[in-house]
N, C-alpha and C positions, 0 to 999 in steps of 0.2 A: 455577521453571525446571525444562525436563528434560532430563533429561544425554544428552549425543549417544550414540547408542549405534554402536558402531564401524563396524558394516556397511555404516554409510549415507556414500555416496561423498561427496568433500568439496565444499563448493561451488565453483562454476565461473564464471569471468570474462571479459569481452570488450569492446571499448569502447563508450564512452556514448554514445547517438544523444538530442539536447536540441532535436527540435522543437520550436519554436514558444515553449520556455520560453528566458528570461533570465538574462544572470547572476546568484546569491547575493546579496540585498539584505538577508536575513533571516538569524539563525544558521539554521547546517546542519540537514536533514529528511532521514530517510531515509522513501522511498513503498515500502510492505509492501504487497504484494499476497499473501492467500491462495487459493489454485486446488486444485482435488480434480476430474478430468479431461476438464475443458470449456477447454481449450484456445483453442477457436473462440472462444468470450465471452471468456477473457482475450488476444486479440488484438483486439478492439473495444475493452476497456476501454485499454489500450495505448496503441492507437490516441488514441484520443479525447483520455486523459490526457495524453499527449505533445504534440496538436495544440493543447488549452486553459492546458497547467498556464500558472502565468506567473511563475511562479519554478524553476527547475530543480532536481532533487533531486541532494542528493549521494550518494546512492545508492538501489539499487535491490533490493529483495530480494526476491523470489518463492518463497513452500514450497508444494508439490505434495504431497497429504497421499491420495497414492496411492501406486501401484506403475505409474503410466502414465509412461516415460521420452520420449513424446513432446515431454512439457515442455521437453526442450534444444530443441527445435527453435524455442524461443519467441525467442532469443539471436539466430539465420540469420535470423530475419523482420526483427527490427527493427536486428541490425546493432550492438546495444548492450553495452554492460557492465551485468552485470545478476549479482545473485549467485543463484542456484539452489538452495535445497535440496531434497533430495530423500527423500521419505519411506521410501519403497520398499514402506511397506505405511500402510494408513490408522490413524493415530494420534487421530482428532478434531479439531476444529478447535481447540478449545480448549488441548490439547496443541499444536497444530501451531503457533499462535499463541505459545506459550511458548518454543518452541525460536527461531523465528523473533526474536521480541522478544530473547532472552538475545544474539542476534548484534549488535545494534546497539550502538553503541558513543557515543552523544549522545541527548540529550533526546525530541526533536521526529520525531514518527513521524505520518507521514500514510497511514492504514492504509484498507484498501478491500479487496476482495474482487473476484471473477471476472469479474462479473457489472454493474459498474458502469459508465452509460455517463455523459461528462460531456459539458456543452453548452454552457457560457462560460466567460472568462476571470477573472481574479480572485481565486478562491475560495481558493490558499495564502495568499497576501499579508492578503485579509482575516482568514481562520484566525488567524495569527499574531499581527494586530492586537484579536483578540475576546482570545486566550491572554495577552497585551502587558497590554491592557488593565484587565483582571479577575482580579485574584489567587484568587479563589475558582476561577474555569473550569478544568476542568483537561482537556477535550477538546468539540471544536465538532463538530455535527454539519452534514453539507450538504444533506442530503435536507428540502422543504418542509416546513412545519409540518402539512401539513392530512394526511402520510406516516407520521406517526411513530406511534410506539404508544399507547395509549388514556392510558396512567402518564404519555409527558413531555405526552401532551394537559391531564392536568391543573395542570402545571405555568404560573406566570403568565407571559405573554407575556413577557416582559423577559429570561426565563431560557432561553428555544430560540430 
């Protein structure tokens, strides 16, 4: 974990817009998206997630692992509650990923980045059900097999 450092303004709330997704059938997820000042691309990934998820997130957390404050403007587009943090200077992903994570307060983190665009429905529900199912898994990926790195390529079928 890294410890908040004071400067940085607290996170910021507004309420939830739950296109297209459904009531909680599953315990609680919170959707972590991290952005570093592409804005435009995390308004598509947004977008898309909002239109396909099919289970609704009980929250929403966004860290901006710059110094671009445009990122509040992400809250006025979609109308949402959504928690913000703000870096206010570039810490790494990997740091920024640790601050973010240490806010979550339950299990199940459905994490993604800026830049991801989604194209059907299903894909929490199943998650849940691969995590449900498989006491060894301890996170699903969604991108195709033929996507992934040359490492889980050699991995057997059965396991990506």
């Amino acid at each position: 974990m890294v410890k908040h450092q004071t400067s940085v303004p607290p996170i910021v709330t507004k309420p939830l817009y739950r296109a297209g997704c459904v009531p909680m059938s599953i315990p609680p997820y919170t959707l972590a998206i991290t952005s570093c000042r592409r804005i435009d691309l995390l308004v598509q990934t947004l977008s898309s997630f909002l239109l396909f998820c099919d289970v609704q997130p009980s929250r929403i957390i966004v860290i901006e692992d710059s110094d671009d404050r445009n990122i509040f403007r992400i809250q006025s587009i979609f109308k949402a509650t959504m928690d913000i943090i703000f870096n206010g200077t570039q810490l790494g992903q990997m740091r920024s990923i640790d601050r973010m994570y240490s806010e979550i307060d339950h299990g199940l983190i459905f994490h993604c980045e800026d830049d991801w665009l989604f194209s059907r429905s299903g894909f929490i529900r199943e998650s849940h059900e691969i995590l449900t199912n498989f006491d060894k898994v301890s996170m699903v990926r969604l991108r195709p097999r033929n996507e992934l790195s040359k490492y889980s390529m050699l991995q057997p079928k059965e396991f990506i």
